[in-house]
C-alpha positions as CSV (number, residue, x, y, z in Angstrom):
1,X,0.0,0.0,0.0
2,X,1.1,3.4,-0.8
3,X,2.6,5.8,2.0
4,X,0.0,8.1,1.7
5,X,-2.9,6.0,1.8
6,X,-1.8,4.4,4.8
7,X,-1.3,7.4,6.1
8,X,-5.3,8.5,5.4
9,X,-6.6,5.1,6.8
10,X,-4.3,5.8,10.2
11,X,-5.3,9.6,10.8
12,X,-9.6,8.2,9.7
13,X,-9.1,5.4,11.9
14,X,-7.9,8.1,14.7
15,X,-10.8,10.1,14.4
16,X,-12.8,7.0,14.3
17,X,-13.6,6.3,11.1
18,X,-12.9,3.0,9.4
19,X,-12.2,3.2,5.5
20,X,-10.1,2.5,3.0
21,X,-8.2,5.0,1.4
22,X,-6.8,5.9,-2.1
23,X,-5.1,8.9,-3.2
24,X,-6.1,9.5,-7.3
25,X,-3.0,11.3,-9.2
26,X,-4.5,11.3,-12.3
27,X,-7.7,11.3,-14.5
28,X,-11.1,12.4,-14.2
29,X,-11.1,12.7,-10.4
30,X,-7.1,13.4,-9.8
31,X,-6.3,15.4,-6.8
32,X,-8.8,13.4,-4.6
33,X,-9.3,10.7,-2.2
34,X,-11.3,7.6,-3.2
35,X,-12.7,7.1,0.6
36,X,-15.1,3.3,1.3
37,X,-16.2,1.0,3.0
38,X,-18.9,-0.9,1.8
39,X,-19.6,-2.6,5.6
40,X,-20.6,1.0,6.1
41,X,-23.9,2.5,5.4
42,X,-23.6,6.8,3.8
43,X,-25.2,8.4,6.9
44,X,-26.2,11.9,7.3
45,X,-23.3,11.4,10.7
46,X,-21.3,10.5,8.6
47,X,-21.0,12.6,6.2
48,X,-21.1,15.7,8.4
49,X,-18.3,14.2,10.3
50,X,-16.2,14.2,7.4
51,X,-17.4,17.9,6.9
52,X,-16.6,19.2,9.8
53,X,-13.5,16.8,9.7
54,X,-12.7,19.5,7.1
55,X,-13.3,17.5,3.8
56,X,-15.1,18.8,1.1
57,X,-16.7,16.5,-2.3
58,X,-15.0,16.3,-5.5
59,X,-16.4,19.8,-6.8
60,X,-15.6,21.6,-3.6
61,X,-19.2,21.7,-2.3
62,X,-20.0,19.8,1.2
63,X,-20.3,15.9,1.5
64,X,-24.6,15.4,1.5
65,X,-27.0,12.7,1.0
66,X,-25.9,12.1,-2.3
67,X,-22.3,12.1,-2.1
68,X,-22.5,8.2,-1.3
69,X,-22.6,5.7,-3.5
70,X,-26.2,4.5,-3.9
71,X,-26.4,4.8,0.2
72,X,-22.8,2.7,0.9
73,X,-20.1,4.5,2.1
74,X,-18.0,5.3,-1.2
75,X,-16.9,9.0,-2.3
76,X,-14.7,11.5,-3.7
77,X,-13.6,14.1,-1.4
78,X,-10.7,16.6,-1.4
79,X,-8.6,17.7,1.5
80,X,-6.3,17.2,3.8
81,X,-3.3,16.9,1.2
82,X,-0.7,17.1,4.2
83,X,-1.0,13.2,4.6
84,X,0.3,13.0,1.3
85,X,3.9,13.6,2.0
86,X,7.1,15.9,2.9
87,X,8.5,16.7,6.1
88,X,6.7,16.5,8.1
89,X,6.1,12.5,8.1
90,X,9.8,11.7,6.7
């Protein structure tokens, strides 16, 4: 697994959320991460943890109802690009 995934799935887990996580470098949804967990339902909590966690969906706009996928915890959201590297975590 990639450093800064693991890194993501840590910090989530921390502020007790369980996901996956995937940084996307390139194509249609570059610059994001790819954040699931199909054992977990896409809950109005949820979503506004992740908001006031400081995330934001894919066109900058705050995670709502339908920023799951078809109810199952699966989105896009930006932020948080710290985790992705430099001094800080060498």
């Amino acid at each position: 697994m990639r450093q800064e995934n693991e890194r993501m799935q840590k910090w989530l887990k921390g502020q007790g959320i369980e996901a996956k996580a995937k940084y996307l470098f390139k194509g249609s949804m570059k610059n994001t991460w790819r954040l699931y967990n199909p054992e977990i339902p896409w809950t109005k909590e949820l979503w506004e943890k992740l908001n006031g966690l400081g995330f934001t969906d894919a066109f900058y706009k705050p995670l709502g109802q339908f920023s799951g996928n078809g109810g199952m915890f699966s989105t896009f959201v930006r932020g948080h690009y710290e985790l992705l590297g430099g001094k800080e975590w060498e």
